[in-house]
C-alpha positions in Angstrom: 0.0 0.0 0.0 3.1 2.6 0.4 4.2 2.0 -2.5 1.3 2.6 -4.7 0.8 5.8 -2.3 4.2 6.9 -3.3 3.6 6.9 -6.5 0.2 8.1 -6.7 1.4 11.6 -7.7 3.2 10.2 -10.5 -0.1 8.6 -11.9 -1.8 12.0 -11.4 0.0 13.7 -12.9 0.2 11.6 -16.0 -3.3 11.6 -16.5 -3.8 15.6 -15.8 -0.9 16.0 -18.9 -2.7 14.0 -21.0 -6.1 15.6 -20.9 -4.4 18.9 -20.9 -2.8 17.9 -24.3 -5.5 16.7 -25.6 -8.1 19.5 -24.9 -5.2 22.2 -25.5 -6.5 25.8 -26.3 -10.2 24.0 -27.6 -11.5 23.9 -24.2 -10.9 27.3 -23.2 -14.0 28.3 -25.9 -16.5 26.2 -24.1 -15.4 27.9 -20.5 -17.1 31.3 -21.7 -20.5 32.2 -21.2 -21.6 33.0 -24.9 -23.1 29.5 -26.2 -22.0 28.6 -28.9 -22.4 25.3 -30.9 -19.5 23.1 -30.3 -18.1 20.9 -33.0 -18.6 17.4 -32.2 -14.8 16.4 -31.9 -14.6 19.4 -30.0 -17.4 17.8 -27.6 -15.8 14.6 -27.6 -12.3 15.8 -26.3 -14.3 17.7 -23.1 -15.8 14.3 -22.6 -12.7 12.1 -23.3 -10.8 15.3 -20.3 -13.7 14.7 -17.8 -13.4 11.1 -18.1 -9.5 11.2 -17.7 -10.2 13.4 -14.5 -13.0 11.1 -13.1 -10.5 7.8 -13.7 -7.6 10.4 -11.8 -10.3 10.7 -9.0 -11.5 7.9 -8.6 -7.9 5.9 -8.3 -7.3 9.1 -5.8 -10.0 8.1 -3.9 -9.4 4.4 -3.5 -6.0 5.1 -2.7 -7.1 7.5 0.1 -9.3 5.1 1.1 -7.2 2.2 1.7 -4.6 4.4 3.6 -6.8 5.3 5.5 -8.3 1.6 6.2 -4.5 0.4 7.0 -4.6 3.4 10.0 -7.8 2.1 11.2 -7.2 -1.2 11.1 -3.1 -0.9 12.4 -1.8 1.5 15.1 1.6 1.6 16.3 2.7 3.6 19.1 6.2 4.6 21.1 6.2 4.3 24.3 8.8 4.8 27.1 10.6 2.1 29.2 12.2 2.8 32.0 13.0 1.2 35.7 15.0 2.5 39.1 17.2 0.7 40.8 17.4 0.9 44.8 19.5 -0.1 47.8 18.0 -3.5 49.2 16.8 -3.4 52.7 18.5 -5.4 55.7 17.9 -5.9 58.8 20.0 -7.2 61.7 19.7 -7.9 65.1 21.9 -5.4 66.6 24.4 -6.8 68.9 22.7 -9.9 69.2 20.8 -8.3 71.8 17.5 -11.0 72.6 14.5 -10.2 74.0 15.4 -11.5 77.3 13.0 -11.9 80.6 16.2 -12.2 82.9 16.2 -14.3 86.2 13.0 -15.0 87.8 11.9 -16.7 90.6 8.6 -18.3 90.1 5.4 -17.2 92.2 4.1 -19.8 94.8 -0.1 -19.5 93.4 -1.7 -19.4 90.5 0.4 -17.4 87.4 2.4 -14.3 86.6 3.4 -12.1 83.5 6.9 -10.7 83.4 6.5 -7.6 80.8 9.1 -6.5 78.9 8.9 -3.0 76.7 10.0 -2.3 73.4 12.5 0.4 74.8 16.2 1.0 75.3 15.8 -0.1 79.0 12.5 -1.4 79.7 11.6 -1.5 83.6 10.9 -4.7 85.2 7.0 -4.9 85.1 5.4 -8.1 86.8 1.8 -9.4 87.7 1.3 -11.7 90.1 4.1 -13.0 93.2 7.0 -13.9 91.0 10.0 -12.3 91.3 12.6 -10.7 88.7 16.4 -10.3 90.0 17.7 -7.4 89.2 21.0 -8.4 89.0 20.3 -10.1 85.3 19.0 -7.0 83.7 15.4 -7.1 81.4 16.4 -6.4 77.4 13.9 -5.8 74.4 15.3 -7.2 71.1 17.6 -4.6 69.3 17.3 -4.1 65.4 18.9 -1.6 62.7 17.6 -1.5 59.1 19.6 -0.2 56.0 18.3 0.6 52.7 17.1 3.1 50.5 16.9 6.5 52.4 13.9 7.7 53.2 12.1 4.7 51.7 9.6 3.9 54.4 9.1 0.2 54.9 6.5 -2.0 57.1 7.8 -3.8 60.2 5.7 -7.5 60.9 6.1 -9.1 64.7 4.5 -11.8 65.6 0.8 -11.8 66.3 0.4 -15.5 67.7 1.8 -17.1 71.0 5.3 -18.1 70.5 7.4 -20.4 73.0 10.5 -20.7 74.8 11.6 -24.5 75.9 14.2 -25.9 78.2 13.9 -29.6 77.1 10.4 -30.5 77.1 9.0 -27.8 79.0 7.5 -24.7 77.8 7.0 -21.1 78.5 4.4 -18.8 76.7 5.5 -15.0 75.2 2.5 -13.3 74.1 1.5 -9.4 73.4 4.8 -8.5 71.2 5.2 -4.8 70.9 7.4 -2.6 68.2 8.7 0.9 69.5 8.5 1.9 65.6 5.0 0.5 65.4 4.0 -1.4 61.9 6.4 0.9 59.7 9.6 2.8 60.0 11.7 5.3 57.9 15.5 4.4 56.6 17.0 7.6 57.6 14.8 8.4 60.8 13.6 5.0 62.3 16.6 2.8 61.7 16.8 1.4 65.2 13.6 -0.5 67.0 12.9 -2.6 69.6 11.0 -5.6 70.3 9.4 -6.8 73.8 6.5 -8.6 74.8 5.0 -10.7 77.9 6.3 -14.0 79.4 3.9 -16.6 81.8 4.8 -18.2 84.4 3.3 -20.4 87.1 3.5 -22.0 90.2 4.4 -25.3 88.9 6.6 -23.5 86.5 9.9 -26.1 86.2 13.1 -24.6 86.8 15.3 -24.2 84.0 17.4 -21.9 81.4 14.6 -21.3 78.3 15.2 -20.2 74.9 13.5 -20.0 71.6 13.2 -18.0 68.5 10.7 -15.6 66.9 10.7 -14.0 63.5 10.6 -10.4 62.9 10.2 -9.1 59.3 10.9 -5.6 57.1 10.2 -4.8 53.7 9.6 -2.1 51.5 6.1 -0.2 51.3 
């Protein structure tokens, strides 16, 4: 189709020189407004120009056409393409530092919660008789992130009972709690803490308990 496009004006103006040579100077008579009788090769050359013209026209017109069918039925556009590339985001647990409970010495009835907060230096709060030594001091879990500054990113703690065993006996921590909340800025809030609450009872069986927990970061 772009090639019989191209060379439309070619064709055109073929056809426009012929019926120009043809007519010559005998159509200009028949353009003014005395009537006169025409000749009959004279009328036959106007009619042999206007059906040159119409043939012109009408290839014009399919030509047109068909271009114009090809943009209807095929549309191409540019579009851009482009990405950014940022610093991943880490997150460590900063000295190692645990979310520890410290020494306690069970209650003698029923149960007790040991509370740790998600600060610096969280105080020693506790519910019921049992007793925390202050000699083995209360710590909140320690993290730093790093990433893309001033990226803000959303900060997941757990939301179910996790445990703490020494062999085959086990200790609840509940109620976890973030000092950045559930998101944090790389720049401003690089540094957070975790805490939550430990149970303990009477029957509580002495021992040294650990576990583990999951704490999650990522982008927003």
């Amino acid at each position: 189709m772009k090639y019989l496009f191209c060379i439309l004006p070619y064709c055109l103006l073929y056809l426009f020189c012929k019926a120009f040579y043809d007519v010559r100077a005998d159509v200009l008579p028949y353009l003014c407004i005395v009537k006169k009788k025409q000749p009959e090769n004279k009328k036959q050359k106007i009619n042999h120009m206007k059906k040159v013209i119409l043939t012109a026209v009408t290839i014009a017109a399919f030509v047109f056409t068909s271009f114009a069918a090809d943009n209807v039925a095929n549309k191409t556009l540019t579009v851009q393409s482009k990405a950014r590339i940022i610093t991943p985001i880490t997150l460590a647990n900063t000295g190692s530092q645990a979310l520890d409970f410290g020494v306690i010495a069970r209650g003698t009835t029923g149960s007790s919660t040991i509370l740790v907060g998600s600060v610096a230096s969280p105080s020693i709060t506790v519910t019921g008789d049992a007793i925390v030594l202050t000699s083995a001091p209360q710590t909140a879990a320690k993290f730093t992130v790093t990433g893309e500054s001033a990226k803000t990113y959303a900060i997941t703690i757990p939301s179910t009972t996790q445990t703490i065993t020494d062999g085959t006996n086990i200790l609840n921590i509940t109620a976890f709690t973030c000092s950045n909340g559930a998101i944090g800025t790389i720049g401003t809030g690089d540094v957070f803490y975790v805490g939550g609450t430990l149970t303990t009872t009477s029957t509580t069986v002495a021992g040294t308990y650990a576990g583990t927990f999951n704490v999650t970061v990522a982008y927003n």
